[in-house]
C-alpha positions as CSV (number, residue, x, y, z in Angstrom):
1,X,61.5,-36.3,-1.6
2,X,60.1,-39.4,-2.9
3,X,61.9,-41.6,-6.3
4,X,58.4,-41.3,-8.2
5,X,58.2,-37.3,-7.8
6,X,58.4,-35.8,-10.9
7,X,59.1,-32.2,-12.0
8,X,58.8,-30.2,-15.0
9,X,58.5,-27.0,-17.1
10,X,55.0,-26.3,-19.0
11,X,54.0,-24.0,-21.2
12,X,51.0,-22.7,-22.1
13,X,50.1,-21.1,-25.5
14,X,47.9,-20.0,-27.6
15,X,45.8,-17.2,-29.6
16,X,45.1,-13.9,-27.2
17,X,41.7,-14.1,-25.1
18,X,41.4,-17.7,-25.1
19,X,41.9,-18.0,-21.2
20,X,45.8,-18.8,-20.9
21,X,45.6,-16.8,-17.2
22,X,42.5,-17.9,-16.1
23,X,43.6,-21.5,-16.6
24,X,47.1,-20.8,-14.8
25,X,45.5,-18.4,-11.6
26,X,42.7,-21.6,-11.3
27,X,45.6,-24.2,-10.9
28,X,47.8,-21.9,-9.4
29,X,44.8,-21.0,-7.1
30,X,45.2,-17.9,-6.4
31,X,45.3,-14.7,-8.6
32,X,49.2,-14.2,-10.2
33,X,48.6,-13.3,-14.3
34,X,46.2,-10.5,-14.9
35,X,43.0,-11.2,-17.1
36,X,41.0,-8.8,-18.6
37,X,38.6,-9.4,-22.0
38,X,41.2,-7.7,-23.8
39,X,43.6,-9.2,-25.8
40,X,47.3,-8.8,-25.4
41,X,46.9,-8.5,-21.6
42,X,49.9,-11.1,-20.8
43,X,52.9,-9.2,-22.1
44,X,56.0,-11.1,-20.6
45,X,56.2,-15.1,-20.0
46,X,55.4,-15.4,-16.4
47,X,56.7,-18.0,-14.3
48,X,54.0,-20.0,-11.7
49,X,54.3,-23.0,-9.9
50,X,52.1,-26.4,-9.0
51,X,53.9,-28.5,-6.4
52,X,51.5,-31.7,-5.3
53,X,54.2,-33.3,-2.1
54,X,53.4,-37.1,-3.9
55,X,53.0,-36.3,-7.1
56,X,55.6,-33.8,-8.2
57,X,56.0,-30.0,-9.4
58,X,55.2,-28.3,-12.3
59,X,56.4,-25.0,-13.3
60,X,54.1,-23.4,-15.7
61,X,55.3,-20.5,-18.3
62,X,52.3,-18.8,-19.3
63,X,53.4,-16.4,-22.0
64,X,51.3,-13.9,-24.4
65,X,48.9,-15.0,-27.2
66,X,50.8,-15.3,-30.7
67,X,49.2,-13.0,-32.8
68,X,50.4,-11.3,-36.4
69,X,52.6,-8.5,-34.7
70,X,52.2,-4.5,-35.5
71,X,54.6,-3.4,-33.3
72,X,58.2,-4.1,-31.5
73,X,56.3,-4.9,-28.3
74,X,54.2,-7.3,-30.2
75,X,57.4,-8.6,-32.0
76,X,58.6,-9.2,-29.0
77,X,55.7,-10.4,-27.4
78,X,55.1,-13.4,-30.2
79,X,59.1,-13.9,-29.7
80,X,58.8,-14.7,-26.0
81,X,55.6,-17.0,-27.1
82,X,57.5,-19.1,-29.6
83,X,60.7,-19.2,-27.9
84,X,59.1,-20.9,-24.9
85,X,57.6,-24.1,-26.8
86,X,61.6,-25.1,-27.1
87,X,62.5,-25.4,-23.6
88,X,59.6,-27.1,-21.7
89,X,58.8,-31.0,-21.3
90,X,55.2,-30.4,-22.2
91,X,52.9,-27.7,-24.3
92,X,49.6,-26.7,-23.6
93,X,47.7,-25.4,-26.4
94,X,44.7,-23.6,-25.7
95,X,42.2,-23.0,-28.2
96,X,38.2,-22.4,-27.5
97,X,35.5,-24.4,-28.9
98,X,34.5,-24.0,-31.9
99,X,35.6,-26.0,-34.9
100,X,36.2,-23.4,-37.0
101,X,40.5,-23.3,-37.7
102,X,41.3,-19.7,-38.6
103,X,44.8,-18.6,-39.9
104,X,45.8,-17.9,-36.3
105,X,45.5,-21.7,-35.1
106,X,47.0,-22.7,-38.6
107,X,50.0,-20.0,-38.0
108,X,50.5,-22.5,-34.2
109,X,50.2,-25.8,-35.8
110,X,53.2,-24.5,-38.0
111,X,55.3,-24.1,-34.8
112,X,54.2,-26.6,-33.2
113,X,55.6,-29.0,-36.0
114,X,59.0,-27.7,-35.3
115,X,58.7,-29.4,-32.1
116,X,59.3,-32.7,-30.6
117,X,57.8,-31.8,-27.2
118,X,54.3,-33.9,-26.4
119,X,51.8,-31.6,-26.7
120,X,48.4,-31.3,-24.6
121,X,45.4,-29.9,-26.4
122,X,43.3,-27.8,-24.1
123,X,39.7,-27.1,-24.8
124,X,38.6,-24.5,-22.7
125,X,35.2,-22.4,-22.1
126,X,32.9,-25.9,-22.9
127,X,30.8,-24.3,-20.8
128,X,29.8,-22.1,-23.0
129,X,28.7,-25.3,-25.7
130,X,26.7,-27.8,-25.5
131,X,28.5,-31.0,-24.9
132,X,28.1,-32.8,-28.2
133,X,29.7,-29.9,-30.1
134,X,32.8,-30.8,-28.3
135,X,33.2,-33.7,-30.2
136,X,32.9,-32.0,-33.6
137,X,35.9,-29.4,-32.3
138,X,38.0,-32.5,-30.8
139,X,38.0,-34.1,-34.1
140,X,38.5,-30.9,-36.4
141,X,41.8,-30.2,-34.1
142,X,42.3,-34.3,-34.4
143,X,42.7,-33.6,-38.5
144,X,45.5,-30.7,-37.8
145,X,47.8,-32.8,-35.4
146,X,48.9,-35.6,-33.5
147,X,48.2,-34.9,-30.2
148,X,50.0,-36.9,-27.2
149,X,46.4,-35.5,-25.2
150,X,43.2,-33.7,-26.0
151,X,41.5,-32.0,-22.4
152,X,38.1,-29.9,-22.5
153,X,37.6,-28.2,-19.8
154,X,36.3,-25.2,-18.0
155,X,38.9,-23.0,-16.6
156,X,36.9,-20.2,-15.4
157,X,34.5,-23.0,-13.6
158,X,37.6,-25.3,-12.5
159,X,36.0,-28.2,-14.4
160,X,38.3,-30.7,-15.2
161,X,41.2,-29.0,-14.0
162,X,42.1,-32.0,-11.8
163,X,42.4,-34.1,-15.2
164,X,44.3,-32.0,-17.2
165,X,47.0,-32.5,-14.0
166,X,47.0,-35.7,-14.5
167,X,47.7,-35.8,-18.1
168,X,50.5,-33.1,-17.3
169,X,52.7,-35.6,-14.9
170,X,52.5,-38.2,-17.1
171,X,54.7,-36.6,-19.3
172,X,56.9,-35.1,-16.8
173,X,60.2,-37.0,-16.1
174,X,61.4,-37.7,-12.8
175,X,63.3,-35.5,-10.5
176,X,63.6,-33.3,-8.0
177,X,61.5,-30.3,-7.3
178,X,62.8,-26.8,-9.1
179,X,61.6,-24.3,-5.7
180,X,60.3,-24.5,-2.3
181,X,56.9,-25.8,-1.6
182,X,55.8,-22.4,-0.6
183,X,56.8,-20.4,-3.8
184,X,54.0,-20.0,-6.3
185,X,55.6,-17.5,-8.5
186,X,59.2,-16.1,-9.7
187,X,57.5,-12.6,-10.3
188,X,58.8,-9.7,-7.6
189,X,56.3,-8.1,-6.0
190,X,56.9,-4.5,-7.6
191,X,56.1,-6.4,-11.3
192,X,52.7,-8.0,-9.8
193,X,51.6,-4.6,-8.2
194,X,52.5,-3.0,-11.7
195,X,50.3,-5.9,-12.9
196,X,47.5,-5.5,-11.0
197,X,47.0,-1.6,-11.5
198,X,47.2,-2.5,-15.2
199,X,44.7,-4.8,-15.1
200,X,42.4,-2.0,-13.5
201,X,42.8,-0.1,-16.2
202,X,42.2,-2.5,-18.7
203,X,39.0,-3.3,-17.3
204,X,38.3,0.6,-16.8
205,X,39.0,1.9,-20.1
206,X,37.5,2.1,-23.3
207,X,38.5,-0.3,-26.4
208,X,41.0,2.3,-28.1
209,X,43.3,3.2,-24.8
210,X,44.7,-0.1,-23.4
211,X,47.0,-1.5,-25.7
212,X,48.8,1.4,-25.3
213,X,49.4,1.7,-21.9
214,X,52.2,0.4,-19.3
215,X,52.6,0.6,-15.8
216,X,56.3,1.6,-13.8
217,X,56.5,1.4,-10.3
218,X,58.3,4.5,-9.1
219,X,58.8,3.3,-5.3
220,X,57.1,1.1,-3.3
221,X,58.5,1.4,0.8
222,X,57.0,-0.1,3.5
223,X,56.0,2.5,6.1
224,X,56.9,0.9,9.8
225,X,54.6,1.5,12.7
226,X,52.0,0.7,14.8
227,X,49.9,0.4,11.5
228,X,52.8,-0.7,8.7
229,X,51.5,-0.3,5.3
230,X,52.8,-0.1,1.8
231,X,53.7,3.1,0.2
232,X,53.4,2.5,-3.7
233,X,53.9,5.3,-6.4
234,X,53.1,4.0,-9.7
235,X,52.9,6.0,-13.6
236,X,50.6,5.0,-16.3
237,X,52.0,5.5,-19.7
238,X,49.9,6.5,-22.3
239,X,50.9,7.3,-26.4
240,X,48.6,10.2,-26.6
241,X,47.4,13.4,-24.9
242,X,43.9,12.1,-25.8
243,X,44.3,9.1,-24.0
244,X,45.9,10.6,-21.3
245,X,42.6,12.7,-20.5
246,X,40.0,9.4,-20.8
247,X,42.6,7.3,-18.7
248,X,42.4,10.6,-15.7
249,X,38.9,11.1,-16.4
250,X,36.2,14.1,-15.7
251,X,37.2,16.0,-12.5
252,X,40.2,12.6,-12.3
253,X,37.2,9.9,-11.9
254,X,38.4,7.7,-14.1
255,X,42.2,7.5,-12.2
256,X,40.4,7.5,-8.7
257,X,38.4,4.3,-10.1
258,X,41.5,2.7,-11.3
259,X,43.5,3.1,-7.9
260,X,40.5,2.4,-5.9
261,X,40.2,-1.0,-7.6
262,X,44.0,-1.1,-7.6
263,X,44.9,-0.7,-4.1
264,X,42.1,-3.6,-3.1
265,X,44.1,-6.2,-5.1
266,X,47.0,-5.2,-3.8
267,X,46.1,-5.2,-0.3
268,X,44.7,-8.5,-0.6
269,X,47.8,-9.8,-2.5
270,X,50.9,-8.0,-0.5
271,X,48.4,-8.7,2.8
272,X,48.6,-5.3,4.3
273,X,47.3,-1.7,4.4
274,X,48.6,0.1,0.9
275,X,49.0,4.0,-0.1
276,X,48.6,3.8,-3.8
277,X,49.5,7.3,-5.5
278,X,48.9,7.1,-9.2
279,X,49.7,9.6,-12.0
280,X,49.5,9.8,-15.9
281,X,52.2,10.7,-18.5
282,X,52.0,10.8,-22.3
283,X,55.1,8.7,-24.2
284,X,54.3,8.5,-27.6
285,X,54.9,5.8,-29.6
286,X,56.3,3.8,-26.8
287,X,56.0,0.5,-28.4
288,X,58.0,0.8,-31.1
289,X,60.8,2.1,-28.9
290,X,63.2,-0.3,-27.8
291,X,64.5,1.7,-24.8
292,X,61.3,2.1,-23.4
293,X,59.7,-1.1,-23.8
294,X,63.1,-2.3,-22.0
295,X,62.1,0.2,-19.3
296,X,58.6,-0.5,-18.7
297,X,60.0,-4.3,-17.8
298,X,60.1,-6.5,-21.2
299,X,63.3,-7.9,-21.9
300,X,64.3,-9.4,-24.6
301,X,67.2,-11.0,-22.8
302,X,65.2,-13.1,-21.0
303,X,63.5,-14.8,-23.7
């Protein structure tokens, strides 16, 4: 390892749907957060890693959007959020551009000044803009904060990426790398395959169903043989019976969909044959329940 290598923790925050996962899979490059056009799809911080061999490593955090909470899950969720931005060595806000400040981005600014950690504005979908409104969002955010970098960019298009890199080691300190060159996540396989299949579903199902849904992995085995494959049984959880029915479908069309879709991701991710067996169960109020959001996988004790 060379004296100038650097390494790092990053996170990256900001208000749900603004692109947090996209951003992370692109530098990542390859698929480890789910994305959907929903918000509230991150639910737990997830841990990926960037290692350039001259340059250095970066572990990014990306955690779920901070949003006015309704429920313990998004208690907890906004907990996870904020608790992050005191234990990195640089924050990436993410905001999208339009110059208009709503009482979200005002609510971040107020953590944010409880910080001393530089932190890296991120303007993503420019795209989507023409490029002198950039300018007019740059200096609106300019008026709210001091800034130790401001990056539009593209996340879904990969434009710019490569800069906002380079703005991230130069505020890394020096030292050596955190994991292996080959590791690009912390998450265990089960939690990404639980992952995925929500994802599926979030994409599948109607605006009213997927906040309140979660995904437990009852086995997953590897079958041995001349063809080895994955067995994985996995249970949606719903809060209601009517949910329940949409999530199955008519004549279970809805469900086949969802594993169909499923089992592809997974396939390509675990890189083998996969038995996905999928079923439905009703818990209500789930979110609010301390027990069971500790169940389905988010725990408070690793905030």
């Amino acid at each position: 390892m060379q004296d100038n290598f650097k390494s790092g923790f990053v996170t990256i925050i900001g208000r749900p749907n603004v692109g947090k996962s996209t951003l992370m899979n692109h530098l990542i490059g390859q698929k480890i957060a789910i994305t959907s056009n929903k918000p509230q799809t991150t639910r737990n911080r997830i841990q990926t890693v960037y290692t350039d061999p001259e340059l250095g490593q970066i572990v990014f955090l990306d955690t779920p959007g901070i949003h006015q909470a309704s429920n313990k899950l998004g208690e907890y969720m906004v907990s996870v959020a904020e608790h992050t931005m005191q234990d990195v060595d640089v924050i990436l806000w993410l905001v999208e551009p339009s110059d208009y400040i709503g009482g979200g981005d005002r609510h971040i600014v107020e953590q944010l000044q409880k910080t001393k950690t530089p932190v890296i504005l991120v303007i993503n979908k420019i795209d989507t803009v023409d490029h002198d409104a950039v300018f007019g969002v740059i200096e609106a955010y300019r008026k709210l904060y001091d800034f130790a970098e401001i990056v539009p960019l593209s996340a879904l298009r990969g434009k710019n990426c490569n800069v906002l890199l380079d703005q991230i080691f130069k505020y890394l300190p020096y030292g050596p790398a955190y994991y292996d060159e080959d590791v690009v996540t912390d998450q265990p396989q089960r939690q990404i395959v639980a992952e995925i299949i929500r994802e599926k579903a979030l994409h599948a199902l109607s605006e009213e169903v997927p906040h309140g849904i979660a995904v437990s992995i009852d086995q997953m085995k590897w079958r041995s043989g001349k063809q080895g494959m994955y067995d994985i049984d996995a249970t949606i959880i719903c809060e209601k019976d009517s949910h329940k029915g949409i999530i199955i479908g008519k004549g279970g069309a809805m469900l086949k969909k969802i594993g169909s879709n499923a089992r592809y991701e997974c396939e390509k991710m675990l890189d083998a044959k996969v038995n996905l067996k999928l079923w439905v169960k009703v818990k209500k109020d789930w979110r609010d329940s301390d027990y069971l959001i500790k169940n389905f996988g988010y725990r408070k004790d690793e905030i």
